[in-house]
NULOTI-471330 format. One record per residue: residue in one letter; x, y, z of N, C-alpha, C in turn. Coordinates in nm, 3 decimals, m for minus. Each point is the difference from the previous one (the first is absolute). Layout:
// NULOTI-471330
> type  nu  nv  nw  cau  cav  caw  cu  cv  cw
> a  X  Y  Z  X  Y  Z  X  Y  Z
...
***
This chain:
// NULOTI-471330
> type  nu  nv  nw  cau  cav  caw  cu  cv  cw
> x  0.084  m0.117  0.000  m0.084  0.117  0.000  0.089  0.124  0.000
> x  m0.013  0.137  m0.043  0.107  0.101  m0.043  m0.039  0.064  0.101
> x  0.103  0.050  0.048  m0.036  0.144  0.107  0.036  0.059  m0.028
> x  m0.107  0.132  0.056  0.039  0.137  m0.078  0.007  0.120  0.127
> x  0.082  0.055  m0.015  0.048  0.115  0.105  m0.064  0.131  m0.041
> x  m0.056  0.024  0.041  m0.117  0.168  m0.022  0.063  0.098  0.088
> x  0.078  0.117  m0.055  m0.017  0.093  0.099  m0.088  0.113  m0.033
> x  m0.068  0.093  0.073  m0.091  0.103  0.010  m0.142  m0.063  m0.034
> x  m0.059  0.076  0.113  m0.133  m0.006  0.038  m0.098  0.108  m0.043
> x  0.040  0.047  m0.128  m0.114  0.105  m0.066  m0.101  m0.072  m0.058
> x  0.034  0.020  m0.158  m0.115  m0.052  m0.065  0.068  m0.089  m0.071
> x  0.116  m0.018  m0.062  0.038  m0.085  m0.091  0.049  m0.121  0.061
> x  0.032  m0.011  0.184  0.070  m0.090  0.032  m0.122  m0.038  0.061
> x  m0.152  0.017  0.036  m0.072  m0.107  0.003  m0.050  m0.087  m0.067
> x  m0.011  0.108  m0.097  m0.061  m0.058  m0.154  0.085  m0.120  m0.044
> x  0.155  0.039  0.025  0.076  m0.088  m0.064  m0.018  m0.177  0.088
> x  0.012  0.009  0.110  m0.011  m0.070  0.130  m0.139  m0.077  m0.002
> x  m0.104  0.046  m0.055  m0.127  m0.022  m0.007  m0.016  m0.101  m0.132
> x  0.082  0.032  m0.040  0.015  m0.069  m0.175  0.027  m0.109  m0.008
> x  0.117  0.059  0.100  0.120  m0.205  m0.030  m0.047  m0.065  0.082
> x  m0.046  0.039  0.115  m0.030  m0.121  0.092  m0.148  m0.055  m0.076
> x  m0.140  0.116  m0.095  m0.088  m0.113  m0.028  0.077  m0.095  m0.123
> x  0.111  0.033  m0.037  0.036  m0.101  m0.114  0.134  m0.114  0.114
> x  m0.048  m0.037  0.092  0.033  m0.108  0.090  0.180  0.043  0.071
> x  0.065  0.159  m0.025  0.109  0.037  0.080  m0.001  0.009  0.132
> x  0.136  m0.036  0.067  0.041  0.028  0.112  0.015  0.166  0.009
> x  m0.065  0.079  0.057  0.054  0.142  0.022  0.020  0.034  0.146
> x  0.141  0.082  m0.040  m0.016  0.040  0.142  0.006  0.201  m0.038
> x  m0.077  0.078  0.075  m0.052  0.126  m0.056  0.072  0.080  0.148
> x  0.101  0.121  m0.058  0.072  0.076  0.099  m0.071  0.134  m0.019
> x  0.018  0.060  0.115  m0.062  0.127  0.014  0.079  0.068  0.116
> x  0.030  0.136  m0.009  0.118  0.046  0.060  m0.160  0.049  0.147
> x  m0.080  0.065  m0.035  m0.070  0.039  0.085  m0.084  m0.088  0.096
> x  0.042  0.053  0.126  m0.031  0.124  0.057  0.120  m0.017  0.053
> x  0.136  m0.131  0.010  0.130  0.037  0.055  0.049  0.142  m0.014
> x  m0.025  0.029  m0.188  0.076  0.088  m0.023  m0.117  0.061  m0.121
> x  m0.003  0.126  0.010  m0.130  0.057  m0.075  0.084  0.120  m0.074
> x  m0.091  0.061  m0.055  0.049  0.119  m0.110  m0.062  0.138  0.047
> x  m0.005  0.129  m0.086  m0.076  0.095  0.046  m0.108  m0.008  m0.091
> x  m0.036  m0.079  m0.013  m0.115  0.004  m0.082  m0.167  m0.102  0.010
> x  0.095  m0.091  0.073  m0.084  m0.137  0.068  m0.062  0.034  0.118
> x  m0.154  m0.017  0.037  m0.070  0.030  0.133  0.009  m0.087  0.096
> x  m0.011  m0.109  m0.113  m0.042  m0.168  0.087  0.105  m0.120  m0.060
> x  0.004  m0.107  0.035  0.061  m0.106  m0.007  m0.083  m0.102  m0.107
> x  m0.096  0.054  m0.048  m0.083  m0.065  m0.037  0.043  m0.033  m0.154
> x  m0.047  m0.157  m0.082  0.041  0.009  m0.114  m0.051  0.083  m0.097
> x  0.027  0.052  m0.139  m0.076  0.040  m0.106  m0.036  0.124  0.048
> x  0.034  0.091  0.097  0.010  0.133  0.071  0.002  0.068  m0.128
> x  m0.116  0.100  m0.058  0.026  0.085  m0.060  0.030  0.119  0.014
> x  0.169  0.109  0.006  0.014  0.083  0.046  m0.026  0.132  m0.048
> x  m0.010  0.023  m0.113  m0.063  0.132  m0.066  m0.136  m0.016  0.018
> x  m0.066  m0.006  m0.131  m0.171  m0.056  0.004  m0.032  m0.067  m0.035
> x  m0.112  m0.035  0.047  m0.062  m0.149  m0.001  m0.107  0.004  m0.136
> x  0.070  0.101  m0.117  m0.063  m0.027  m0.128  0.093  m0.125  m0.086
> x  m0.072  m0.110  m0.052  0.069  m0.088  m0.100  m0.017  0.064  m0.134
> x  m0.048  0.142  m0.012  0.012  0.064  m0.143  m0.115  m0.067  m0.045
> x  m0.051  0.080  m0.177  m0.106  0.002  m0.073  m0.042  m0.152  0.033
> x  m0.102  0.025  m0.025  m0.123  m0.128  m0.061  m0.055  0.040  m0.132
> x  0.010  0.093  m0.042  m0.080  0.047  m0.099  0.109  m0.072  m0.124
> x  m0.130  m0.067  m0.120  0.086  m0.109  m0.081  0.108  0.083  m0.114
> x  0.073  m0.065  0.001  0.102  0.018  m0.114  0.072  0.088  0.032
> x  0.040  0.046  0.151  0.122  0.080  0.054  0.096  m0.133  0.032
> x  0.158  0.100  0.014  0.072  m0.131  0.018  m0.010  m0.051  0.146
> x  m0.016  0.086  0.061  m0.093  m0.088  0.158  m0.057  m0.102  0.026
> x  m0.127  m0.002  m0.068  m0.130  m0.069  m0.041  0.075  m0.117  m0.074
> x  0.060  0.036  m0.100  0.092  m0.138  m0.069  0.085  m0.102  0.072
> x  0.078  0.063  0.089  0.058  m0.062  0.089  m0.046  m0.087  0.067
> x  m0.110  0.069  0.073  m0.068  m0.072  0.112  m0.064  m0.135  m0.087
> x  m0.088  0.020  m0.136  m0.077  m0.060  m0.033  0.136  m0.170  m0.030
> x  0.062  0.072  m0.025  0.113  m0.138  m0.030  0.015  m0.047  0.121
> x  0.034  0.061  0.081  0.046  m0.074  0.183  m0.126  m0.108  0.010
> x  m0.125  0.068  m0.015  m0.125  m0.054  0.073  0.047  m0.142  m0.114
> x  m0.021  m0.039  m0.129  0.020  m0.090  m0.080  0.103  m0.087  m0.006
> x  0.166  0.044  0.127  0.092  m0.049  0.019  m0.028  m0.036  0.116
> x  m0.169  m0.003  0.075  m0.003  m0.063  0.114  0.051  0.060  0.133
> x  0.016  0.156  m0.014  0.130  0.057  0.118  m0.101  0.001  0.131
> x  0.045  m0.041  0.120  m0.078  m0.031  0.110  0.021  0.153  0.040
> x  0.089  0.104  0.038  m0.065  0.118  0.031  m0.090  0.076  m0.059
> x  0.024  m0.018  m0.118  m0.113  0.086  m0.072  m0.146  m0.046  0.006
> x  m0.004  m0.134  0.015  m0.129  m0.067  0.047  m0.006  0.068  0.164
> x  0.050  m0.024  0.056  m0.015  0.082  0.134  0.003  0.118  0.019
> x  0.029  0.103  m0.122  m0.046  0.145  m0.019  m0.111  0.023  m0.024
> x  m0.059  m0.101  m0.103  m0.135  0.030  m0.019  m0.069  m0.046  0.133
> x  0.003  m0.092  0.100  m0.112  0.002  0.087  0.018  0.083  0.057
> x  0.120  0.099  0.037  0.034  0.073  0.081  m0.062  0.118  m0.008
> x  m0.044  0.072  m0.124  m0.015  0.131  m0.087  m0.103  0.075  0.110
> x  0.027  0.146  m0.066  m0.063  0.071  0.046  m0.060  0.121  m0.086
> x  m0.087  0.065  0.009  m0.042  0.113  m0.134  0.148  0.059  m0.034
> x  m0.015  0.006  m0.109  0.095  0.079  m0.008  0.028  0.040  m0.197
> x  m0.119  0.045  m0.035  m0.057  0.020  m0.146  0.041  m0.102  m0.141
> x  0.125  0.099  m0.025  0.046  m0.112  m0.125  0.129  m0.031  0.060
> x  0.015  m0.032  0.080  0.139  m0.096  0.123  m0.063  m0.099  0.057
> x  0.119  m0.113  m0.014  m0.041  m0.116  0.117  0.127  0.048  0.107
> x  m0.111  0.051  0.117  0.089  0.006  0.112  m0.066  m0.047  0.077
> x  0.072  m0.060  0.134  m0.015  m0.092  0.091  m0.017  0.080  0.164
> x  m0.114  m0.094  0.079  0.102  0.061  0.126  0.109  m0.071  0.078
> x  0.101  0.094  m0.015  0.140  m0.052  0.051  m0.009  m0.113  0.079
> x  m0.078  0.033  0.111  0.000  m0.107  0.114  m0.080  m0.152  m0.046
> x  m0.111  m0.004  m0.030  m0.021  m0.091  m0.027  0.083  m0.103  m0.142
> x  0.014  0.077  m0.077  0.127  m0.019  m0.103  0.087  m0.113  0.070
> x  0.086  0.079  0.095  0.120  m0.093  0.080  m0.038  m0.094  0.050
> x  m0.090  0.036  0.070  m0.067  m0.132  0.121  m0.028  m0.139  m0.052
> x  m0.055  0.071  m0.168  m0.068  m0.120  m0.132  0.113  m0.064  m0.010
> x  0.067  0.051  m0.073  0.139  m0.080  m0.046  0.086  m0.051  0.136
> x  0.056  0.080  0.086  0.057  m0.063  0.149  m0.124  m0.148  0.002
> x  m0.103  0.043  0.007  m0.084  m0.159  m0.014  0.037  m0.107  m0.080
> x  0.043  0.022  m0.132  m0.020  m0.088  m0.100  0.187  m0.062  0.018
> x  0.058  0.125  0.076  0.108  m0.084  m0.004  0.050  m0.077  0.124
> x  m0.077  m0.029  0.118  m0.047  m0.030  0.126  m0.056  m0.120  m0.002
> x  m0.057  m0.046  m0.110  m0.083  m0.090  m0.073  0.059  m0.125  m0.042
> x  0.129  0.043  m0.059  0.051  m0.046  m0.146  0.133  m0.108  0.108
> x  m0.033  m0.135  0.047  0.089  m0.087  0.020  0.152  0.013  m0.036
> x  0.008  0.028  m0.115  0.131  m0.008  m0.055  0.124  0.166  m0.006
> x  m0.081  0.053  0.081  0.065  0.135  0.005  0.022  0.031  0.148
> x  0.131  m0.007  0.031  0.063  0.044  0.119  0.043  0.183  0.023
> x  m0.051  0.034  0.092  0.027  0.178  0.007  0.117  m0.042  0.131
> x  0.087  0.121  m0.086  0.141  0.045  0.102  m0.052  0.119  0.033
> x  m0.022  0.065  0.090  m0.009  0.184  0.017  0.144  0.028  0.060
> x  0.114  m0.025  m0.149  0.101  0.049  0.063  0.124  0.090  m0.099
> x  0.051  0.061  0.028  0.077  0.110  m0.123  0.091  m0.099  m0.093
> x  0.026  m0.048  m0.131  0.086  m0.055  m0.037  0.096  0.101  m0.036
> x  0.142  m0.039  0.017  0.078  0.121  m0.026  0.118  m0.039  m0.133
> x  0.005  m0.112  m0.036  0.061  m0.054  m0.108  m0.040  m0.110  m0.098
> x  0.018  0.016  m0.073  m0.041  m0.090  m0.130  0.099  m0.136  0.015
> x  m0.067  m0.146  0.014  0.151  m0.096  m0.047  m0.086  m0.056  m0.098
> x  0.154  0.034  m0.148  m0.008  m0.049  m0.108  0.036  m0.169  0.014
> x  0.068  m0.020  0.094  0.020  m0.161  0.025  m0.048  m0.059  0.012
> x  m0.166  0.026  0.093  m0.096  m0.080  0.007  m0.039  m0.105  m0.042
> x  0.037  m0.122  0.032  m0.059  m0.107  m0.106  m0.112  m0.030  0.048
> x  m0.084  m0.063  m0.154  m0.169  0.012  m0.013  m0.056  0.056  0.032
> x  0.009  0.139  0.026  m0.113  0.072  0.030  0.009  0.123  m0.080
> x  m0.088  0.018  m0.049  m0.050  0.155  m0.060  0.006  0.115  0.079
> x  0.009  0.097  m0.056  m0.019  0.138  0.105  m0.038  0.115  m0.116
> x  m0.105  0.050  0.055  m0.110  0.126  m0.047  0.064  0.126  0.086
> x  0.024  0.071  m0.032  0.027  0.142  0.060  m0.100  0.066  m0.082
> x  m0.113  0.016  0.101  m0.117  0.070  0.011  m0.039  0.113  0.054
> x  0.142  0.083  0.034  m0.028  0.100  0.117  m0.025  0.155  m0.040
> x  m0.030  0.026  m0.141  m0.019  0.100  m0.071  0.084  0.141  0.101
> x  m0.033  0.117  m0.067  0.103  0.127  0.061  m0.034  m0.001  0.126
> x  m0.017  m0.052  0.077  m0.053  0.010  0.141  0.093  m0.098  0.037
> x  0.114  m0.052  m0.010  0.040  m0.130  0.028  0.137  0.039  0.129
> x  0.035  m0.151  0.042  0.103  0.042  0.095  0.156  0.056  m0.035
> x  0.057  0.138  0.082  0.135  0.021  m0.079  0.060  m0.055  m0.033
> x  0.021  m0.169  0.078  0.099  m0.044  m0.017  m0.015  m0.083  m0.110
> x  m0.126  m0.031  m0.082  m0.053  m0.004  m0.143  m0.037  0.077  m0.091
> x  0.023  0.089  0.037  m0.021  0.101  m0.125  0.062  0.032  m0.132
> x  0.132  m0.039  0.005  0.079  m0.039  m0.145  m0.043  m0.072  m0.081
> x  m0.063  m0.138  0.112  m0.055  m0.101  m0.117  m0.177  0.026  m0.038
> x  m0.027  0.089  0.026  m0.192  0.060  0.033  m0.023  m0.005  m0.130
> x  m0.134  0.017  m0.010  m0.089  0.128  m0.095  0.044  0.108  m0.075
> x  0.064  0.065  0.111  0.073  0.160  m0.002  0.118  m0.013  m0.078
> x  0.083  m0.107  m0.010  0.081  m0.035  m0.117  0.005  m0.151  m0.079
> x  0.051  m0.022  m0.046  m0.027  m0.127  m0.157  0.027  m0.123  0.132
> x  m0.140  m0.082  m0.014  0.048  m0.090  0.086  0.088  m0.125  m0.048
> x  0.032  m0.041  0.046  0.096  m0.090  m0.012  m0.047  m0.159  0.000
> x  0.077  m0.136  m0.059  m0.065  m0.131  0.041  0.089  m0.059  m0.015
> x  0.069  m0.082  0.035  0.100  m0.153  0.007  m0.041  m0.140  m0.098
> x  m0.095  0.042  m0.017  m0.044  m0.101  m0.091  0.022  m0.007  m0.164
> x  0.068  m0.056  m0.011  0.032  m0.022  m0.216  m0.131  0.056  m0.075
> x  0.022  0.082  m0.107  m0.078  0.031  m0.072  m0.001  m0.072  m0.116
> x  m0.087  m0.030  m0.085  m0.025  m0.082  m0.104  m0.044  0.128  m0.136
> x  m0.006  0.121  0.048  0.006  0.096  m0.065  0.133  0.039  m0.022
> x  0.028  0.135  m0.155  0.095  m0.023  m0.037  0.046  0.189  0.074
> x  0.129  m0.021  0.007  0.086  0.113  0.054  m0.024  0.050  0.126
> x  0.023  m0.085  0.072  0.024  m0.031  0.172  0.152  0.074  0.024
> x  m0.041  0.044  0.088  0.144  0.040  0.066  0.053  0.000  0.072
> x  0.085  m0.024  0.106  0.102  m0.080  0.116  0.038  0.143  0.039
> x  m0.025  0.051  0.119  0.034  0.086  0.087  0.005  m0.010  0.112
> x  0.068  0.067  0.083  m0.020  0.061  0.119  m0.073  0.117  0.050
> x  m0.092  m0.005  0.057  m0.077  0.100  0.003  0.044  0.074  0.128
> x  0.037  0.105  0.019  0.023  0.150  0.069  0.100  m0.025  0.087
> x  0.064  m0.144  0.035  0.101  m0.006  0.064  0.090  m0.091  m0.069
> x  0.124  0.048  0.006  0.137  m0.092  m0.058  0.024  m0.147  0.075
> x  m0.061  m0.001  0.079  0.010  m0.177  0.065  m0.121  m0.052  0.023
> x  m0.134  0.050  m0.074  m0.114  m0.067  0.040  0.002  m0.102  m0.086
> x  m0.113  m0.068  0.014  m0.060  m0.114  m0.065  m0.005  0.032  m0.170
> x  0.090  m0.114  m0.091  m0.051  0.079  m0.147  m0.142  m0.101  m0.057
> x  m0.040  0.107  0.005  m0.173  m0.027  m0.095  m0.048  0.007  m0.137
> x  m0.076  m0.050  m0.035  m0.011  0.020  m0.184  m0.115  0.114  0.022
> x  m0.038  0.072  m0.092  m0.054  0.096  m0.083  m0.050  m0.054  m0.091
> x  m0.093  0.083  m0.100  m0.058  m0.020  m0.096  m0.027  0.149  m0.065
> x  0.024  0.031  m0.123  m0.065  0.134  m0.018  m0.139  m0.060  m0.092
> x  m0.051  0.166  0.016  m0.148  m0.044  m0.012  m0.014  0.105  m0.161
> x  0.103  0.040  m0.002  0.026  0.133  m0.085  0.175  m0.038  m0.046
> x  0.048  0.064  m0.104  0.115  0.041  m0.075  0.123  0.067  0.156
> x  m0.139  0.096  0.027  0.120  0.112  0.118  m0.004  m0.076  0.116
> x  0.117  0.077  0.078  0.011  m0.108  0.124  m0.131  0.066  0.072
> x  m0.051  0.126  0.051  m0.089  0.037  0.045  m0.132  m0.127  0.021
> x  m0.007  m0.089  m0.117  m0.102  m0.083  0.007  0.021  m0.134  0.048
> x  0.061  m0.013  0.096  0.073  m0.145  0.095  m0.088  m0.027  0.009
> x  m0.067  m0.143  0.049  m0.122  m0.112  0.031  0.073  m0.026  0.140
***
């Protein structure tokens, strides 16, 4: 059975966590909060939305509305839990925050095969054998991950089967070297 290492507890690392374990994964799902929180986080809670609790248009044929309509058809369990969650909110699906979290904190409370750490990871090991790892922690993530974040080209250890991969070191001269992928010609467009 594959295990998969999830870090961040927003939206992409439940979703992600929520995924593999219904397709029969071992997960284990890290979350730095409430050890260690941000200025932006209220609660400890998963899927915490910190700006607003709009998921953008509903109204058809915006790229909003497109998005979503693909998630719902890719089966995405938060967005199914946005919609029970909703609240008026005209041509937006927005949610209320709280019940939002509580939904999903449920569904992943639920889910046998998903172990929660509430604890800061502070390094990546590329050595890891058999196990996967998701760095899920979007710009909100911990400093001592933030090289490898959102906020810059993330990084993976894993062989690409795509063509023009690239072998680096990313931001330190003795870290771990990782492959790349560009997604684009310029380096600006790292995968």
């Amino acid at each position: 059975m594959k295990q998969i290492r999830i870090i961040g507890g927003g939206l992409a690392g439940p979703e992600a966590a929520l995924q593999a374990a219904s397709l029969g994964c071992e997960v284990a799902l890290y979350e730095m909060r409430p050890t260690r929180s941000t200025e932006a986080h209220q609660t400890a809670d998963f899927a915490e939305l910190v700006c607003s609790n709009s998921l953008k248009s509903e109204s058809e044929n915006t790229a909003p509305w497109l998005l979503k309509q693909e998630m719902r058809r890719a089966g995405s369990i938060l967005l199914a839990e946005a919609d029970a969650s909703a609240v008026p909110a005209g041509h937006a699906l927005a949610v209320d925050r709280v019940e939002f979290s509580r939904r999903v904190a449920a569904r992943i409370a639920s889910e046998p095969r998903i172990t929660i750490h509430r604890e800061e990871v502070t390094a990546l090991d590329p050595e890891e054998s058999g196990t996967l790892t998701i760095l899920a922690t979007g710009p909100l993530t911990s400093p001592a991950l933030a090289p490898n974040s959102s906020v810059s080209p993330a990084p993976t250890t894993s062989p690409f089967t795509t063509p023009s991969p690239h072998r680096r070191r990313r931001h330190h001269r003795h870290g771990p070297r990782l492959h790349s992928c560009p997604i684009q010609d310029e380096p600006e467009g790292w995968l």
